[in-house]
N, C-alpha and C positions, 0 to 999 in steps of 0.2 A: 737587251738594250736596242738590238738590232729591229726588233717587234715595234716597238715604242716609237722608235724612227719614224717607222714607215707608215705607221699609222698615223702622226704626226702628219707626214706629208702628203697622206691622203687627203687628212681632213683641210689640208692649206690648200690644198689645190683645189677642194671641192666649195670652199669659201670665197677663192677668188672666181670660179666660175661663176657661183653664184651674184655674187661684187659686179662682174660683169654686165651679166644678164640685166641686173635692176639700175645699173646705169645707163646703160644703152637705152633701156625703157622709156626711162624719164627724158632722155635725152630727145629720141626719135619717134615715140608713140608704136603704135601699134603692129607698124611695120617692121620696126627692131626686133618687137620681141619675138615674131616669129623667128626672126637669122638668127637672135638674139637665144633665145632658147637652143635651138639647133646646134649653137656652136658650141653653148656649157655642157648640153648634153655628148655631143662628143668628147670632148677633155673630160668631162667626169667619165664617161665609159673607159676611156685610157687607161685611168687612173685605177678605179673600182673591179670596174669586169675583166677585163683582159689577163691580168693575175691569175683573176680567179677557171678560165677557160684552160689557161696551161693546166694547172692541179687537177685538174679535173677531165682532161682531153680524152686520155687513158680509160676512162670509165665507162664514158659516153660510146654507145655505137652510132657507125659513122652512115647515114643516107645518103643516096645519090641524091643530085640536086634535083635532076630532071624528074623524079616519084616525089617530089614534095610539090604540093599546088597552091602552096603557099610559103612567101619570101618571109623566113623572119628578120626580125629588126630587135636589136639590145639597146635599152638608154637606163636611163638613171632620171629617176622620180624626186621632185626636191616639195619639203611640206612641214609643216610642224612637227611632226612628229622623226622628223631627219630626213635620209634619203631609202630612196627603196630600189633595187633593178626590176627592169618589166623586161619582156618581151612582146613585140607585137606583128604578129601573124596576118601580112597583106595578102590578098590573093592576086595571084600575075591575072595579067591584064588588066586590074583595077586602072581607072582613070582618071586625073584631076577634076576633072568636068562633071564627072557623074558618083557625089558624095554617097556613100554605101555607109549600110547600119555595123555598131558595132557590138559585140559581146564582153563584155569585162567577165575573165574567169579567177577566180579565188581559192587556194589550193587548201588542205587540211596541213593539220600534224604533221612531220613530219616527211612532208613533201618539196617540193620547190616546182618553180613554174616550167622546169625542163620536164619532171616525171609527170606531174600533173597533164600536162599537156599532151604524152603517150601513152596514161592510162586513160585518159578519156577519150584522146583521138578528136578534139575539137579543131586544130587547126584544117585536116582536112574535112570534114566537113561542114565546115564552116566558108572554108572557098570554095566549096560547090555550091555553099546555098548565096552566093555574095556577100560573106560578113567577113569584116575587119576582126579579131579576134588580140585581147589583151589580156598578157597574162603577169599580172603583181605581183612580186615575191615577197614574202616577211624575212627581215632580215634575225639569224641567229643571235644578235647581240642584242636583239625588243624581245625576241624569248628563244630559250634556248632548245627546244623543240620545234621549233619555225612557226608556232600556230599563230593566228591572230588574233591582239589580245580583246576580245570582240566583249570577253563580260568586265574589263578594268575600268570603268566608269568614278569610282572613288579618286584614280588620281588621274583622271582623264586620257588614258591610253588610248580605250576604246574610239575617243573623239578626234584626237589626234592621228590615230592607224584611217580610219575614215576619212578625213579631209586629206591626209595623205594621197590617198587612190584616188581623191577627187581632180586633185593635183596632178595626177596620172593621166585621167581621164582627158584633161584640158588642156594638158601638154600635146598628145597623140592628135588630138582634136586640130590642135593649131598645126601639126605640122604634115597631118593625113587630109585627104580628102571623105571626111568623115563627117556623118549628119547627125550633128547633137542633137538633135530632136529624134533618133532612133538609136539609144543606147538600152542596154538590159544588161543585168549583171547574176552571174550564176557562182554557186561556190560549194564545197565539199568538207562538213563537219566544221568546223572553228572557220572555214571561210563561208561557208554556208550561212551561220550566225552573224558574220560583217558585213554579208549583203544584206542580211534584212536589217541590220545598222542603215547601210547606207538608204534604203530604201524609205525609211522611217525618217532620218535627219535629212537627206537629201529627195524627196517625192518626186518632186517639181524637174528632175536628171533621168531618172529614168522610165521606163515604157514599161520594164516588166522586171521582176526580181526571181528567180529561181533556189528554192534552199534542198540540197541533196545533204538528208542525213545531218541535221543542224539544229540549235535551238533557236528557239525566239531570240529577236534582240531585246533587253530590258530584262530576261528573268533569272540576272544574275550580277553582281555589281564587285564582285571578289572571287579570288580563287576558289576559296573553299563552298561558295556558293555558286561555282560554276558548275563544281562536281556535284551538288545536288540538283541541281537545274537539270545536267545530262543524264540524272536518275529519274528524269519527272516529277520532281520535287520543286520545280523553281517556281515565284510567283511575279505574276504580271501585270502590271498595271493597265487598267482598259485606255488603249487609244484615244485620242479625242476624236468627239463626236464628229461626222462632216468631213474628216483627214482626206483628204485627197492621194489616197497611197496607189501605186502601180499595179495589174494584178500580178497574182502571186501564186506560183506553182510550188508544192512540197514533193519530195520522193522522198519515201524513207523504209528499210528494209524491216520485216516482223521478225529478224531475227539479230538487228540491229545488238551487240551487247557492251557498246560502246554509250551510246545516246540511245537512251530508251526512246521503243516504237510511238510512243504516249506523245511523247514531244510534237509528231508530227500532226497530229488533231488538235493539241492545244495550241497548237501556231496558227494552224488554219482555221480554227475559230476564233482566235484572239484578231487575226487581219480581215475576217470576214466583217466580225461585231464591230469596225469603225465605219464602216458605211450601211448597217443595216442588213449585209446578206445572210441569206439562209439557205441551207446542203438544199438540194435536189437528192431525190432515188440515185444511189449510188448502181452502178454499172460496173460488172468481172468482167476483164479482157486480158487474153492469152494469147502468143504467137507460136507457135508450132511446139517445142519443148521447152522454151525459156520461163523461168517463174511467173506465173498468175499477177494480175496487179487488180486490183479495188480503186473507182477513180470516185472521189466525190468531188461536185462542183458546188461550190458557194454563190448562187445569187443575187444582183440586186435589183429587181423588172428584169433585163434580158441580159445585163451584163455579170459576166465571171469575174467574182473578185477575188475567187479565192481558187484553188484545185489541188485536191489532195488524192495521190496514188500510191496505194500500201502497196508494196511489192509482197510476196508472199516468200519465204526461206532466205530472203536476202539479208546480208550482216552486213557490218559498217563499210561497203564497199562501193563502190560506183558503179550502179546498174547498167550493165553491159557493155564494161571495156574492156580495154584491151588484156587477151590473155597473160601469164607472166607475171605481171605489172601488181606490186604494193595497192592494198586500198581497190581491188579494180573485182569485178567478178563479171566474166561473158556469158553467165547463163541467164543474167537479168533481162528483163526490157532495155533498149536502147534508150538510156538518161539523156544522152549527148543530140540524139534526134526528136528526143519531147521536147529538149528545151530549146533548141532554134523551131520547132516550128510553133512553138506558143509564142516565142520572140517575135516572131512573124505573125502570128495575128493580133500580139499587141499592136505591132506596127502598124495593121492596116488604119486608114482614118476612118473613124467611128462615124456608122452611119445617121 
């Protein structure tokens, strides 16, 4: 009974925030809704996260503040699909004046945006390289695995988890010093799959989409067609002609036994065939003892629309993070520094 309460007076509190928020709106224009935002987002964090940090204090190991080179920040994400927590990863000395590009990261299975965050080790190098870094959480009660439900297209989850993180997106937006016009979104197995969602419904948001270990968005529309999809069984419907999609980097392990290795060639040619490109002489590059990788680029005249990098022994893990860490393997290439510095040459403007 006590459960039911409380949950009760979650959702009331997060209703009246919301109450809030779209009053002030209407009331004051543009400028409420920044305060306006900022305020629900606090009292919803109250209410939502703060709970949940006690239960979980004990678990978490503790960092100095001064080895972190980036301040995180907790809110609560509000969107069709309910509410979501984020975290977002500023880097100290960021400044109002001077809007910095940002990263949206997507965790798998089984993860949450705290571990995710330490197996890949994106917060700190992300504020070395100047990026604002966000990281979405799925909540347990949209699946009870944490994944996102990237192939539920039948009763529109899919669409709804997406416009969600979009609503993430525009929230940070409005209250960071942050340059919508240099967003990329990177993601890991079932978040992997929701950025090429977003990248696909959303083009026009972002600069670059990154899928580590992921399927296509579209080659799956139910569960048990998810599981055929991550066999390399799933079927896709070709793009439309002319789509104006973001380029698009794959990683994906040859020893992947999760999401079959196939996946990651029929991704990158399913996003290369909507604008016309075609592989270049594929290129083996290795760093000292870490696995081998195969890079093929897709072009279209001189632009990369597509890049695909097989890792060679790598399995469903994240190509060279952190040791210890679920989902993580440090003998790979560094995932975490391909994908800020492709970030970064999406960003440059095209000459």
């Amino acid at each position: 009974m006590a459960r039911r309460t409380r949950k009760s007076s979650l959702s009331s509190a997060l209703q009246r925030s919301f109450g809030a928020l779209t009053r002030a709106t209407l009331k004051a224009g543009s400028r409420a809704l920044v305060e306006a935002t900022r305020q629900a987002t606090k009292q919803a964090t109250k209410q939502l996260v703060r709970p949940a940090r006690k239960r979980s204090a004990a678990a978490r190991p503790r960092r100095a503040a001064a080895a972190d080179p980036a301040a995180a920040l907790t809110g609560i994400a509000l969107g069709p699909a309910g509410a979501r927590r984020y975290q977002l990863y500023k880097p100290k000395g960021a400044r109002k004046s001077v809007p910095l590009p940002l990263l949206v990261m997507l965790h798998g299975c089984g993860q949450d945006a705290a571990s995710f965050a330490r197996s890949t080790r994106v917060p700190a190098l992300a504020a070395r390289a100047g990026f604002f870094v966000l990281f979405v959480e799925q909540d347990r009660i949209a699946n009870p695995q944490a994944c996102w439900n990237w192939y539920d297209t039948h009763s529109g989850r899919a669409f709804g988890e997406a416009a969600l993180i979009i609503a993430a997106i525009d929230q940070v937006c409005a209250l960071h010093a942050i340059d919508r016009a240099r967003v990329a979104v990177a993601g890991l197995s079932a978040g992997a799959s929701m950025a090429a969602w977003l990248g696909v419904r959303y083009p026009e948001r972002f600069k670059a989409v990154a899928m580590h270990s992921g399927v296509a968005a579209g080659a799956a529309h139910s569960a048990a067609s998810a599981l055929r999809a991550m066999r390399g069984q799933g079927r896709l419907s070709p793009l439309a002609d002319g789509l104006l999609l973001p380029p698009l980097l794959v990683i994906h392990g040859s020893a992947d036994g999760v999401v079959a290795p196939r996946n990651a060639l029929i991704t990158a040619q399913w996003w290369a065939a909507a604008s016309g490109a075609k592989p270049v002489a594929e290129r083996r590059l290795q760093r000292g003892q870490r696995h081998a990788m195969v890079v093929t680029d897709f072009r279209h005249r001189r632009k990369v629309v597509a890049s695909l990098c097989e890792i060679s022994g790598l399995g469903h893990a994240w190509s060279g993070g952190a040791a210890g860490q679920p989902y993580s393997d440090p003998r790979g290439p560094d995932a975490t520094r391909m994908i800020l510095a492709f970030a970064a040459r999406c960003f440059r403007p095209a000459a």
